[in-house]
N, C-alpha and C positions, 0 to 999 in steps of 0.2 A: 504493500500500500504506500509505505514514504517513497518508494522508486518510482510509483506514477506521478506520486507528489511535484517530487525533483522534475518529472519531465515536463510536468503542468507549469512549472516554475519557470523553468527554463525556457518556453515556448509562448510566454507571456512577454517575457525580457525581449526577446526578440524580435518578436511584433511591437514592442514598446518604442526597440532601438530602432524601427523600418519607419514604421509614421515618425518620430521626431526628425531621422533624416529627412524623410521626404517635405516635413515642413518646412525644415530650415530649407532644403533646396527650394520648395515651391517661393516661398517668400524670398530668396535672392535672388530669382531668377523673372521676378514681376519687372516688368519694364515699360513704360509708356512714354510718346513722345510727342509733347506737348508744344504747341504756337502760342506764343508772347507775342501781338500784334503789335508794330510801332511802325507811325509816318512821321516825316519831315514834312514843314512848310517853308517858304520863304527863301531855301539854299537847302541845294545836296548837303549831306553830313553826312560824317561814319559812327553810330555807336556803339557803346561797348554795354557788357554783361558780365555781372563780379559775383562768384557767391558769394557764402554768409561769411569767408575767412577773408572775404575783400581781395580774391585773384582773378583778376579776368580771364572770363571762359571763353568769350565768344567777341567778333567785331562784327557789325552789320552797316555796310552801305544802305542809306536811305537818300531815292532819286526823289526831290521834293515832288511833295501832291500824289505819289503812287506808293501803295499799300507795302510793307512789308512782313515780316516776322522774325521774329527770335526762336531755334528749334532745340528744347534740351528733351534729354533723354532720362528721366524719372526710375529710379530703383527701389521697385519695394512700396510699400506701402504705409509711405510719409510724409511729411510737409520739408519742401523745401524751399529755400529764401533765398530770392536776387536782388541787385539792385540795375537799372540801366542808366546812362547819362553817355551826355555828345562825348564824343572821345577829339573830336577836329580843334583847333586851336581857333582863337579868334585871327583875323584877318584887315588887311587894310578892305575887303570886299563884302566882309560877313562877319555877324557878332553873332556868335550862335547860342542856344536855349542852354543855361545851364540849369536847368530844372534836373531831381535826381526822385526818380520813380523807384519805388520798393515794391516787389512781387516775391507773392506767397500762391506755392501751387500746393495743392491735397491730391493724393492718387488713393481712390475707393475704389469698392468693386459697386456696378450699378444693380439694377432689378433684373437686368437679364446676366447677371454673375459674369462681366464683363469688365476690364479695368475702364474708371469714368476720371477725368481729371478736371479739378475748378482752379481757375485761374482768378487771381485778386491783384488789382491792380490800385496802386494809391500814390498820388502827388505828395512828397516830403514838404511841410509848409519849411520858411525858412529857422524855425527852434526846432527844427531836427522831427517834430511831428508828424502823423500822418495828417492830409489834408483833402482827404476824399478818396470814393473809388471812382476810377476811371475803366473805360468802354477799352481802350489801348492804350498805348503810351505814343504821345504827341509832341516835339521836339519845332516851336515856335520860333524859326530862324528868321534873325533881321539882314537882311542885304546893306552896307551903304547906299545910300543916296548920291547917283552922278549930278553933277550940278546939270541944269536945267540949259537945254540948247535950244537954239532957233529951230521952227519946222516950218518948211514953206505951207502956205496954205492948198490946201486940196479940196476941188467942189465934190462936194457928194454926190454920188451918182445915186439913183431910184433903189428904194429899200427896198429887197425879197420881203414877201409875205409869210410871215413863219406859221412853220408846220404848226397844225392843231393837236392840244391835247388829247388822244384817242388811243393813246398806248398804255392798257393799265398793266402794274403791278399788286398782284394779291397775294395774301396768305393765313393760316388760321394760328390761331394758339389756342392750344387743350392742355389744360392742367388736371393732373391726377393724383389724387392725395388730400392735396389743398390747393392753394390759389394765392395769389397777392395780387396788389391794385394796379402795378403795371409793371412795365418790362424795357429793358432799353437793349440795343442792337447796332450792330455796322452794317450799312449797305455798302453791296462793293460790285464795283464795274468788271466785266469779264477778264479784262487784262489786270484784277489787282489792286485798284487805284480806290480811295474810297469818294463813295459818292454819298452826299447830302443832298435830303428831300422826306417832306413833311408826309406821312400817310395819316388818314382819317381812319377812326378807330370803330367799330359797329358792336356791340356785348349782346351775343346772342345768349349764354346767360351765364353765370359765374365762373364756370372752369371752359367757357367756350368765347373768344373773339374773333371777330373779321378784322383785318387790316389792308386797307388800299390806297394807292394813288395813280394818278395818271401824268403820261410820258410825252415830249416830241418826236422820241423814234425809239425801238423795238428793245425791248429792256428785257429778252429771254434769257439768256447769257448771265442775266449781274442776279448776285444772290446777296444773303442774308445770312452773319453770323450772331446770335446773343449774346451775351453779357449775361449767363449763367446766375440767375441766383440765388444768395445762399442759402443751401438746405435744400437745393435741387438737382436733377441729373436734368439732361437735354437729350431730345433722341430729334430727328429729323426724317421728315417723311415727303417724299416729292413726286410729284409724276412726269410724265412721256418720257420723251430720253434722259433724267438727269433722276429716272426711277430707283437707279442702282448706288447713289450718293447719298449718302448716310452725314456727311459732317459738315453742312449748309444747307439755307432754305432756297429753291427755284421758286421762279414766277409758280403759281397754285401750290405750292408745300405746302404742309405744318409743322408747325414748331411744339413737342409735347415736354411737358417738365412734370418731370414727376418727383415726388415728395421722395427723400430719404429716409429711410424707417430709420429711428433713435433706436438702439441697441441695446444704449444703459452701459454698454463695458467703453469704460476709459484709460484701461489697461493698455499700454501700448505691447504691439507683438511681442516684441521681443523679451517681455516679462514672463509672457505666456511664456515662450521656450526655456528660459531659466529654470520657471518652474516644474517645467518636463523634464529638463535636465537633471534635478535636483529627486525630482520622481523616481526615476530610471535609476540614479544611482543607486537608493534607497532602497530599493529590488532587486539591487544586484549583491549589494551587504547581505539581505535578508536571503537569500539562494547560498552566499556561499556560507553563511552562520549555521542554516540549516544541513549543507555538506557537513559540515563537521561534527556535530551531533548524529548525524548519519553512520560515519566513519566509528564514532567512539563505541 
């Protein structure tokens, strides 16, 4: 009977020691790769990206007026901290934005057991504070002023007629869980570049909106990213050919946010694994304490 014991013993240990590996591997081996949106206005500039021990990671050319991003590569399932700022020097041509943005990303798993990540974007006020969330990070460059030259005069020729507004843009927003009062977002032009324009909002009823506006020319092409809020995941849903795109809204998409279920555990992981660890040991003392009483 203690020999089946010892084997029950033993064959517990080891299924003990296969799930703890396999968690530590599963949790090192989470990886997701997240967009930092940021534009230039005013003047090209290069920025940079520092983590939290203040070493630049990344440089990013920004061509004024067209969209960019920032791309890190997230391990595991945690929060990590950047900061972005102009990396370019001022100039006798350009006085560039020295504004310095702090970003905090979260890497979760969503409702369909997916890795989901929330990006949080905030303007540093100048005592070192946060000073808001921001949609992306926005780099306000001043050009010099050339002084002011003659220009011969030129008569106007006959004004085109401009196009009519008959090009809409639409799309829904479905909330599931819960709901909040509203939502903020970037429109952005097919090539990139972000585009500003007021949509009119319709509440067909709590967890259900319309959103529309209308265009001078064919606006299929330019989509729609959120600004994530917090305490939500994002899933995206679109039709005709932009059916298979899952991480932007096309003309008629929706946009769904669904509630993140509170868990209650504030344990960060890697406590859980300590305490496995410390488990495991303690089964293995307790096997070989039991050999020896065996033995005697």
């Amino acid at each position: 009977m203690n020999q089946w014991k010892n084997w029950l013993r033993c064959l517990a240990a080891c299924m003990l020691v296969v799930l703890l590996m396999g968690g530590v591997r599963a949790v090192a081996d989470e990886t997701i790769q997240v967009r930092i949106p940021a534009i230039a206005t005013g003047a090209d500039c290069t920025a940079a990206l520092y983590d939290s021990r203040g070493q630049r990671i990344r440089l990013l050319d920004l061509e004024s007026d067209v969209g960019n991003a920032f791309v890190v590569d997230c391990n595991g399932l945690l929060q990590t901290r950047y900061k972005a700022v102009v990396y370019s020097e001022d100039n006798e041509d350009v006085k560039y934005d020295r504004t310095v943005y702090n970003i905090s990303i979260d890497v979760y798993y969503g409702a369909e057991d997916q890795l989901q990540s929330s990006v949080i974007i905030e303007r540093q006020s100048a005592d070192g504070t946060h000073g808001g969330k921001e949609p992306m990070i926005r780099f306000e460059n001043t050009p010099t002023v050339p002084p002011p030259t003659a220009t011969p005069t030129v008569t106007p020729g006959p004004t085109a007629t401009p196009n009519p507004y008959t090009k809409a843009f639409t799309f829904r927003k479905v909330w599931s869980g819960d709901y909040e009062d509203s939502i903020d977002w970037v429109m952005y032009n097919g090539d990139g570049s972000v585009r500003s324009k007021k949509f009119n909002k319709k509440v067909i009823s709590e967890s259900e909106w319309r959103y529309e506006a209308y265009f001078q020319e064919n606006v299929d092409d330019c989509y729609i990213i959120e600004y994530v809020p917090d305490g939500y995941t994002a899933y995206y849903e679109n039709v005709g050919k932009y059916a298979h795109v899952t991480d932007r809204c096309y003309n008629g998409g929706t946009i769904i946010n669904r509630k993140v279920p509170q868990t209650g555990d504030t344990l960060p992981v890697a406590w859980h694994l300590i305490c496995m660890v410390v488990s495991g040991a303690g089964l293995i003392l307790l096997m070989r304490s039991s050999r020896k009483r065996y033995a005697r």
